[in-house]
TORBA-36362 format. One record per residue (C-alpha): x, y, z; residue in three letters. Coordinates in steps of 0.02 Angstrom, whole numbers, plus 50000, padded with zeros to 5 digits. Layout:
// residues N
    c1    c2    c3 residuo
     X     Y     Z     ALA
...
***
This chain:
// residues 115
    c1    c2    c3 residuo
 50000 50000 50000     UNK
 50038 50186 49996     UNK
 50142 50155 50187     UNK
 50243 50039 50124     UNK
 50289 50129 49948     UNK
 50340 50282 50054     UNK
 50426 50174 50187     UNK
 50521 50105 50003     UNK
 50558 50291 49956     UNK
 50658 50336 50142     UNK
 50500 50412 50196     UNK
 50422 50397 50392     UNK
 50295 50489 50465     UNK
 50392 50588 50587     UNK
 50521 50642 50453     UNK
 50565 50835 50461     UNK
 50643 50844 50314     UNK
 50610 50689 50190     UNK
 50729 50765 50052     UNK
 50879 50732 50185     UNK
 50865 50528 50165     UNK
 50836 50545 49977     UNK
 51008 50518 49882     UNK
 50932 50568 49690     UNK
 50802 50708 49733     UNK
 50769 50699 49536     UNK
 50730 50523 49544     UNK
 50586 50559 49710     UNK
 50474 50673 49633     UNK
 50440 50566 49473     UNK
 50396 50406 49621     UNK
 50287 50539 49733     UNK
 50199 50589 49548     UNK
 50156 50410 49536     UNK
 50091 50381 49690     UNK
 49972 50506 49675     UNK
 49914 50414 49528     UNK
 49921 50240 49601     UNK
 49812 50318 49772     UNK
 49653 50363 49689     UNK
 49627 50191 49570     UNK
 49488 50122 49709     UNK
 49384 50278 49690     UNK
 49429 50289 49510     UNK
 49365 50112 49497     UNK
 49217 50137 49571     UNK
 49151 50274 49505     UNK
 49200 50202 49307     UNK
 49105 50048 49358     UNK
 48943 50139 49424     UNK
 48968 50250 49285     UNK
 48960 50110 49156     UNK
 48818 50000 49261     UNK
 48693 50179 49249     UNK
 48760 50213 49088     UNK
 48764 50119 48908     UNK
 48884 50231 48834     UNK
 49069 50235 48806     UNK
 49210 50313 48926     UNK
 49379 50363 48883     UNK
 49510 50370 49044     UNK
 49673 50453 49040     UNK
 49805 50388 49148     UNK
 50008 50445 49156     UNK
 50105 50302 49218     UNK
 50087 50126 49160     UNK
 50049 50057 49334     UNK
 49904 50157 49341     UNK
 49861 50095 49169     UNK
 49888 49937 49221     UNK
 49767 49903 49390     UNK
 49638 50017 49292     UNK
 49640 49869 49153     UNK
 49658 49729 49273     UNK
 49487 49793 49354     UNK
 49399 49791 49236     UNK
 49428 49606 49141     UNK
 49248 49587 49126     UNK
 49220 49734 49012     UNK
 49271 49745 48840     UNK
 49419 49854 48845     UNK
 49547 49947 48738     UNK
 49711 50011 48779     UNK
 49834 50124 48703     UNK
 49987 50171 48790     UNK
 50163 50225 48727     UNK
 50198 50017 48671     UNK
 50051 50011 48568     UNK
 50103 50021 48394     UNK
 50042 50127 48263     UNK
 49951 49985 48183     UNK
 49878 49924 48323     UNK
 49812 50086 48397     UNK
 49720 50127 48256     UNK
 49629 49936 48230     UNK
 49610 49985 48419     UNK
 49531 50143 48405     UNK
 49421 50103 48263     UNK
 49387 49933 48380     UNK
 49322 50067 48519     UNK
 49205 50166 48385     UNK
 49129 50021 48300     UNK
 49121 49884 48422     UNK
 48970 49910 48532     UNK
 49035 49782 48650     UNK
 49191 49890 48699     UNK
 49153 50024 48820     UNK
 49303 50083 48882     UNK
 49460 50167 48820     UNK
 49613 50150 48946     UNK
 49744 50275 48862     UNK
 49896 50338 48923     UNK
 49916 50549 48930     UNK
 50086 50524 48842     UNK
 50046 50395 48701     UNK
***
């Protein structure tokens, strides 16, 4: 969980000054960025699946880092799902996105903000 990935970075609670047990300070921000991602999946979760149980529409969800991507997908195996991140190749994302405009069955779009 979130304790033990800041527990990982040199972080405790009582720390005055976390940058002081950091040895790369340009390698903590990019790890704090994610976790901030990776903290608000279960409510992101949630909400996209009540969204799609009151809805019959499509959704489109934006993520930034790939393990974000990733627990979004994961969650939602019993929905027909597309992804598109930064691996995807050109051919692919484009039988992908026509996949997600045609296909009535897929209802979500997982893409990544820098694909």
């Amino acid at each position: 969980g979130l304790e033990a990935d800041l527990q990982k970075l040199g972080l405790q609670e009582n720390d005055k000054n976390p940058d002081e047990d950091i040895d790369d300070g340009k390698a903590f921000l990019p790890k704090l960025f994610e976790l901030t991602g990776r903290v608000k999946i279960p409510v992101v979760i949630s909400q996209l699946k009540r969204w799609l149980n009151d809805n019959e529409g499509k959704i489109i969800v934006f993520a930034h880092h790939h393990s974000v991507l990733d627990q979004i997908e994961a969650s939602l195996k019993a929905i027909p799902t597309i992804r598109i991140d930064g691996k995807t190749s050109p051919k692919k994302r484009q039988e992908l996105v026509v996949s997600f405009q045609k296909d009535t069955r897929v209802r979500v779009a997982v893409l990544s903000t820098t694909a």
